[in-house]
BAVEX-369385 format. One record per residue: x, y, z of N, C-alpha, C, O, CB in turn; residue in one letter; chain. Coordinates in pm, whole numbers, plus 50000, padded with zeros to 5 digits. Last residue first. Glycine has a CB too. Layout:
BEGIN
R    n_x    n_y    n_z   ca_x   ca_y   ca_z    c_x    c_y    c_z    o_x    o_y    o_z   cb_x   cb_y   cb_z  r  c
R      X      Y      Z      X      Y      Z      X      Y      Z      X      Y      Z      X      Y      Z  A  A
...
% end
This chain:
BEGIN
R    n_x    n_y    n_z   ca_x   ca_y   ca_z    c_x    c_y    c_z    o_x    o_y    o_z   cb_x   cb_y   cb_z  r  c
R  48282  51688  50923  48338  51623  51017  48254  51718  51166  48281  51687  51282  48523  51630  50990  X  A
R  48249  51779  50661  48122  51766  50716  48164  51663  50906  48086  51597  50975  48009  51661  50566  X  A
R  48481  51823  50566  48427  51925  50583  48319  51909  50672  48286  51997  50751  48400  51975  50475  X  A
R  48530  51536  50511  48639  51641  50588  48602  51726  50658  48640  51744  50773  48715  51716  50519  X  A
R  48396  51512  50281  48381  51418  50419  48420  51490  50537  48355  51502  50641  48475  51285  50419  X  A
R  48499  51699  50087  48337  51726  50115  48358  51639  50260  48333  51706  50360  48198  51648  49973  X  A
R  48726  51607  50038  48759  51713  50118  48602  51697  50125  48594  51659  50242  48851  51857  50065  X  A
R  48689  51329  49941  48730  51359  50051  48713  51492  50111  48687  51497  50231  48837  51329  50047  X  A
R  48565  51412  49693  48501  51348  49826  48545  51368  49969  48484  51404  50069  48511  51213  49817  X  A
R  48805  51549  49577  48636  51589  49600  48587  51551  49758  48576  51607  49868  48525  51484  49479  X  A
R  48942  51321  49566  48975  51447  49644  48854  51537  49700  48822  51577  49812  49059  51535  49553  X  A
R  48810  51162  49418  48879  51152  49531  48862  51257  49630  48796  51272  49732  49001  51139  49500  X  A
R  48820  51336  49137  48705  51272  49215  48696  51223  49336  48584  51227  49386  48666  51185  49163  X  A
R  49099  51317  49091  49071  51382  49137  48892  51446  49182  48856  51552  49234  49152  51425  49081  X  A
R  49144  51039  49037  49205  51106  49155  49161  51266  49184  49189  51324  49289  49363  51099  49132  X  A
R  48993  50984  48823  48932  50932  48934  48985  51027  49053  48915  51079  49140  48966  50774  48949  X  A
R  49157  51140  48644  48981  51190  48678  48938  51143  48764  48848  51203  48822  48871  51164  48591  X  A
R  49370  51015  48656  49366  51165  48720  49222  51176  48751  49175  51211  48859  49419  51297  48613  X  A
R  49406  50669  48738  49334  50773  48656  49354  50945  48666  49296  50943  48774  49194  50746  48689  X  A
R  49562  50449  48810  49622  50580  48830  49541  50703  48724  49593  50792  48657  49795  50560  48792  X  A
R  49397  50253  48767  49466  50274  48911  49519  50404  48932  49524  50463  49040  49584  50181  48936  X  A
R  49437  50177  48516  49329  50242  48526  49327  50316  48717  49262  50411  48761  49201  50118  48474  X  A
R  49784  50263  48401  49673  50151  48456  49528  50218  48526  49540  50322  48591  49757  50052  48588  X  A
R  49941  50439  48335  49839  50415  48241  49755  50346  48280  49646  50342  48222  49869  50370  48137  X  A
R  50206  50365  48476  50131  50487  48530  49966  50494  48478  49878  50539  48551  50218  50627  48473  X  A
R  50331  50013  48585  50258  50158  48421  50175  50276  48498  50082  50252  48576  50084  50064  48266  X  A
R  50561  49998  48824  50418  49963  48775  50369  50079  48678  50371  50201  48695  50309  49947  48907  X  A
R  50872  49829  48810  50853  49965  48819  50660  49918  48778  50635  49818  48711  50976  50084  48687  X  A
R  50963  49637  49121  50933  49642  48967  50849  49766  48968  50781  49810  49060  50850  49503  48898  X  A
R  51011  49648  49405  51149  49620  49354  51137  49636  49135  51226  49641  49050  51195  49417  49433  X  A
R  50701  49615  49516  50828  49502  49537  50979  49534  49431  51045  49438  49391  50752  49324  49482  X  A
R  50653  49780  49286  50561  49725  49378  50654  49618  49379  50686  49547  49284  50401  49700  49342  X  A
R  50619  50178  49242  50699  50079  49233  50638  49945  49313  50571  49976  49411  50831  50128  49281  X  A
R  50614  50446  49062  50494  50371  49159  50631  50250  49107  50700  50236  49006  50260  50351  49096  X  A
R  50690  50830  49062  50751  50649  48999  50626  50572  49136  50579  50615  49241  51025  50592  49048  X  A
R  50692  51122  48940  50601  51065  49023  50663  50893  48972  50672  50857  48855  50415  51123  48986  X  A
R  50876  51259  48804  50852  51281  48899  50751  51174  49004  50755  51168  49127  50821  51392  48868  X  A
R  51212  51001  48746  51074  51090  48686  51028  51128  48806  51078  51084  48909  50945  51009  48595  X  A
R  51414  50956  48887  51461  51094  48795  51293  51125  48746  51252  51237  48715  51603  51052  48626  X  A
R  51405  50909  49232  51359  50806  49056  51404  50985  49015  51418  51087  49083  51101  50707  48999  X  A
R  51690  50957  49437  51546  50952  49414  51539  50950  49230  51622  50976  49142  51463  51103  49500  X  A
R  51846  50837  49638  51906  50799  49563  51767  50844  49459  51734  50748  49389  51971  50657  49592  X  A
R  51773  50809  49921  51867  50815  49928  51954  50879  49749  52063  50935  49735  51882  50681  49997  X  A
R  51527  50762  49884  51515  50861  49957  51706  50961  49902  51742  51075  49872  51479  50785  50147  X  A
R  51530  50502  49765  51449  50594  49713  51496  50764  49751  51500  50859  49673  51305  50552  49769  X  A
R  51636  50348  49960  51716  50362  49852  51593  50488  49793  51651  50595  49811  51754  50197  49753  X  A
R  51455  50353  50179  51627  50409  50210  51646  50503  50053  51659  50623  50026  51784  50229  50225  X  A
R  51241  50232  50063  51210  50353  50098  51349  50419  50128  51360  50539  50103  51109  50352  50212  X  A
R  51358  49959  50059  51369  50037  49926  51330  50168  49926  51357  50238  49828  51297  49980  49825  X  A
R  51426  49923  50375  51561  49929  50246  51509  50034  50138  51561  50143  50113  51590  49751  50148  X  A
R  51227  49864  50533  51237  50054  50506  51370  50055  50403  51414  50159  50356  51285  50178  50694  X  A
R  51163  49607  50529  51088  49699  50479  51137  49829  50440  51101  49893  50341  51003  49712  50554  X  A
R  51399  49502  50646  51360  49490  50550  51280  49560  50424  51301  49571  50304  51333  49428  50584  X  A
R  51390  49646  50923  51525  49675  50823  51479  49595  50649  51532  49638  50547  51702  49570  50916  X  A
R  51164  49530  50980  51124  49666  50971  51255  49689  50901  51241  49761  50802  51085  49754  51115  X  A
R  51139  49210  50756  51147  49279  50929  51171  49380  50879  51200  49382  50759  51262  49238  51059  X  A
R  50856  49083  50661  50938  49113  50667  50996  49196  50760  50926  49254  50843  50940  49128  50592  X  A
R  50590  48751  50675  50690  48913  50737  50801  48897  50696  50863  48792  50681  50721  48949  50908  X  A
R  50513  48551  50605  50519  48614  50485  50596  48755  50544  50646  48843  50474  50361  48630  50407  X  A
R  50588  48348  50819  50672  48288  50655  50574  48412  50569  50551  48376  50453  50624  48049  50583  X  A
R  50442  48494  51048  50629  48434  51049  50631  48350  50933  50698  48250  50959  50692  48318  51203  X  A
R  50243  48582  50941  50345  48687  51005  50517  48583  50954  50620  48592  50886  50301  48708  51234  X  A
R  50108  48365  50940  50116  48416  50813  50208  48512  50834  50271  48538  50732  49993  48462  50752  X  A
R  50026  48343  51226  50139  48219  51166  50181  48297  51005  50295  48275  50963  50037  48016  51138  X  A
R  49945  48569  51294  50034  48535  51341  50124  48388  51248  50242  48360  51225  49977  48523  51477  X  A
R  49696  48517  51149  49776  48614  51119  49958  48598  51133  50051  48605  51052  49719  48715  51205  X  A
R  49581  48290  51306  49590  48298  51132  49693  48416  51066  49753  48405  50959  49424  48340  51068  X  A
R  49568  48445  51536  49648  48285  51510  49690  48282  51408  49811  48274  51384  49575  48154  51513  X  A
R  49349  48567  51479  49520  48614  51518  49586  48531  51504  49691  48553  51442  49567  48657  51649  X  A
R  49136  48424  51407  49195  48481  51309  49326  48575  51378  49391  48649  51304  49081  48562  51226  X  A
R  49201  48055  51503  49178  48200  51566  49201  48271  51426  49263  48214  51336  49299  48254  51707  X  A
R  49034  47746  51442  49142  47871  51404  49107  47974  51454  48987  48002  51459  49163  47909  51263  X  A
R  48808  47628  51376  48861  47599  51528  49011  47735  51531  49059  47788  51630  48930  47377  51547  X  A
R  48500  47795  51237  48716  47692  51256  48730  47707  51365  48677  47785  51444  48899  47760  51180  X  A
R  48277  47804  51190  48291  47692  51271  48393  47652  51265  48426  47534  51276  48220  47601  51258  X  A
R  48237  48169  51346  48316  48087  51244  48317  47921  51292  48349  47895  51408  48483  48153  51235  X  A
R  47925  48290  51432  48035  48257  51454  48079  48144  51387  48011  48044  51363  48046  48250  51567  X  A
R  47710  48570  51337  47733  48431  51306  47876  48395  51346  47961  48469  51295  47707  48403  51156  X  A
% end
């Protein structure tokens, strides 16, 4: 089925590029500062500059390591 916008979806990208990009010195700052300067806990999740709860269902172990499962079974069957 083809889209009836007259919009490209590169177009769409491209314009969303130039007012939501950041440039590659932008991006790799807080990976600098991390590297440079590392969290005292072991594992820190961070999203834009704010620290995120480890407790969030996002960071299950049981899921993560149901993951892994899978993955290595996919891996295997390559």
């Amino acid at each position: 089925m083809r889209s009836t916008s007259s919009t490209s979806p590169c177009a769409l990208v491209k314009a969303y590029a130039k007012v939501g990009a950041k440039s590659v010195a932008e991006s790799a700052a807080p990976m600098i500062k991390w590297i440079e300067n590392p969290p005292a806990k072991r594992l820190t999740v961070d999203d834009r500059g704010e620290p995120v709860d480890l407790s969030l269902k996002a960071f299950d172990k049981g899921d993560a390591s149901r993951l892994v499962g899978v993955t290595e079974e996919l891996l295997r069957g390559r």
